[in-house]
Residue, then its C-alpha position, 0 to 999 in steps of 0.5 A: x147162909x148168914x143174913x147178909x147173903x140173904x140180902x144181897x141175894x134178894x138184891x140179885x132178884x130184884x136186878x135180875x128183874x130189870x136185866x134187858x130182854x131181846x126187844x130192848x137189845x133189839x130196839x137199841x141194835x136198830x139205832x140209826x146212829x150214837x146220838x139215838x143210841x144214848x137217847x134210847x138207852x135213857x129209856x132203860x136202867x142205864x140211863x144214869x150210866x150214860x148222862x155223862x158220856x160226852x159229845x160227840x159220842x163214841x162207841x168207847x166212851x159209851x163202853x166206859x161209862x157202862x163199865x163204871x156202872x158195872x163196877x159200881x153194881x158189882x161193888x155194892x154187890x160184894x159190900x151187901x154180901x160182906x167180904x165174900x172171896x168168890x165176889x171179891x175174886x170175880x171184881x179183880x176182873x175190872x182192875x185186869x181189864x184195864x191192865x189189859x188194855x194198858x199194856x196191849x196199848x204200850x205193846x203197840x205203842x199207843x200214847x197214854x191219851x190214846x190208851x185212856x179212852x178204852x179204861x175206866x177207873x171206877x172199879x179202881x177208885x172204889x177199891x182205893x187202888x188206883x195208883x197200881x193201875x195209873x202207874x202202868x199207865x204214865x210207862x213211857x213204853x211196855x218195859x216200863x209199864x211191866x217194871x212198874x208192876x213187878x212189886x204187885x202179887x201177880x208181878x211174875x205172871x206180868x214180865x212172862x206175857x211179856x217175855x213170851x209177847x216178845x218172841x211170838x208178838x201176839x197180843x192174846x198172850x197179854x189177855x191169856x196171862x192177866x186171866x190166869x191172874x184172875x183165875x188163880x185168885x178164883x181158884x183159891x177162893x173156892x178152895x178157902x171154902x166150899x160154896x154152891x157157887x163153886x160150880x159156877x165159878x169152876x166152869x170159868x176156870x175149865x173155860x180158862x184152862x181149855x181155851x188156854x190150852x188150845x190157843x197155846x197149842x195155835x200159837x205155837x207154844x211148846x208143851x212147857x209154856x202152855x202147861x204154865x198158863x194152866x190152873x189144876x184144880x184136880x187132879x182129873x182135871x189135870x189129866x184131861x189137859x195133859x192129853x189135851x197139851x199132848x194132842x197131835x194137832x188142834x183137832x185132837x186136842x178137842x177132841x180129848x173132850x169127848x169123854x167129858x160133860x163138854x162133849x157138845x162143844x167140839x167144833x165141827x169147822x176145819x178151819x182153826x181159827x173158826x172153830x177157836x171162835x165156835x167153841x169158845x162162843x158155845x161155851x160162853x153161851x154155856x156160862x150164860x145159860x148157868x147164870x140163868x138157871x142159877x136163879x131157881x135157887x132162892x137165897x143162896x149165893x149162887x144167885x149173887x155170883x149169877x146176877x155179877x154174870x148176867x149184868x156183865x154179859x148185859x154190859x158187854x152186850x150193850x157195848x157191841x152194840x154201840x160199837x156196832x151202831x158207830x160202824x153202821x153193821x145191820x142189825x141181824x148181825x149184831x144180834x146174832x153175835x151177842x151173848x143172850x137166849x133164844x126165846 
């Protein structure tokens, strides 16, 4: 392990140190109101990342403000470890959120100054890479916003969501397709060269490809459509979701996954779209749980992808709650949805 990965893991350390515990969650979830919210999260290591939002406070610009401090960490992250591809795969996620939101906004014809309140360009500005997004961005409609990305390397992928937006009308299929586009990169990085944080990093892509799976299968997808969101990464991989594409019914699909290591997770409720939404957050609290364990392993790059995971799932957790605090959802509720371990 070079001396910078060395470094960039001790760094990994010391935030991890500073990650939230459930009493802080706890504390900031029991907000009366915005205003409480951002004076009790300047109590904690976001206190930078808010003293911008402006009044009156939003959810969304809270969410924004907190997103560009990630892209901040994690940018000074993959600096510190010096062009490692895995790192450098997993900060696309920024620029693909945006993209996201961009044309799921021009899908539902949203303006452009509707659409800028749930982007943020920080990620973008760091990379010197804001014209790609921006320019989808000023699209006087979808067709426009998916033109002006065709040039860019995963253009191909962009005009099939929206191809296959305009026969089945779901947004998700926007979310689906730009997450293939994260994890092919992911899956080439891994590929150009073996890492202890490919473990880690392969059960983002089994999470991708399985969901994919069965929500093609939900939406109605014939097998050919839902075999093009996939990404093999071997060969028994791709066995197991041939069976899975293959299956009869929603049900059977995940229930080829007994025989697998991710056999605790087969939802038990009947009802599809619950049982999508159980097992999708089991899995989710799977990755977590690895993020968390990845720690024991002292100076090694699995740390640093671990604390790239954990302090987006602190983000992400924070922006829950400040989306909850605005609609006034009780506590209890709040805490039960985000993604933490029990203690």
């Amino acid at each position: 392990m070079g001396s910078k990965n060395v470094f960039a893991s001790v760094k990994s350390y010391s935030k991890r140190g500073k990650l939230l515990g459930r009493d802080d969650l706890q504390t900031l979830a029991e907000s009366r109101d915005l205003d409480e919210l951002i004076t009790r999260i300047k109590n904690t290591v976001y206190a930078d990342a808010v003293s911008e939002v402006q009044k009156p406070y939003t959810s969304h610009g809270i969410e924004s403000a907190l997103r560009g401090h990630l892209a901040e960490v994690h940018y000074n992250i993959a600096k510190t470890a010096g062009g490692v591809k895995i790192l450098d795969a997993y900060y696309l996620r920024f620029i693909i959120s945006n993209l996201k939101q961009i044309l799921k906004g021009k899908a539902l014809g949203k303006s452009q100054e509707e659409i800028e309140t749930h982007i943020n360009l920080r990620a973008e500005e760091l990379l010197k890479q804001r014209d790609i997004v921006v320019k989808a961005l000023v699209a006087k409609d979808l067709d426009e916003a998916v033109a002006s990305l065709a040039q860019a390397e995963f253009g191909d992928e962009v005009a099939k969501a929206a191809v296959l937006y305009a026969d089945k009308k779901n947004l998700q299929i926007f979310d689906t397709y730009f997450d293939k586009i994260l994890y092919t990169r992911l899956v080439k990085a891994l590929k150009s060269g073996g890492t202890d944080a490919a473990k880690l990093a392969a059960m983002d892509v089994d999470f991708y490809n399985i969901l994919s799976v069965i929500r093609g299968k939900f939406w109605g997808l014939d097998e050919q459509q839902i075999q093009d969101l996939i990404i093999i990464q071997s060969s028994a991989a791709g066995d197991l979701l041939g069976r899975m594409i293959s299956a009869g019914s929603i049900r059977d699909a995940f229930d080829e996954l007994a025989g697998t290591k991710y056999k605790d997770m087969i939802p038990q409720t009947e009802n599809e779209l619950d049982a999508i939404a159980e097992f999708e957050r089991s899995f989710e609290m799977s990755i977590y749980k690895a993020a968390r364990r990845s720690f024991t392993k002292m100076l090694s790059l699995v740390t640093t992808v671990g604390i790239t995971k954990l302090t987006a799932y602190e983000v992400r957790n924070l922006a829950a709650i400040a989306y909850a605090v605005e609609q006034k959802i009780p506590t209890e509720t709040t805490m039960s949805k985000i993604i933490l371990e029990a203690e």
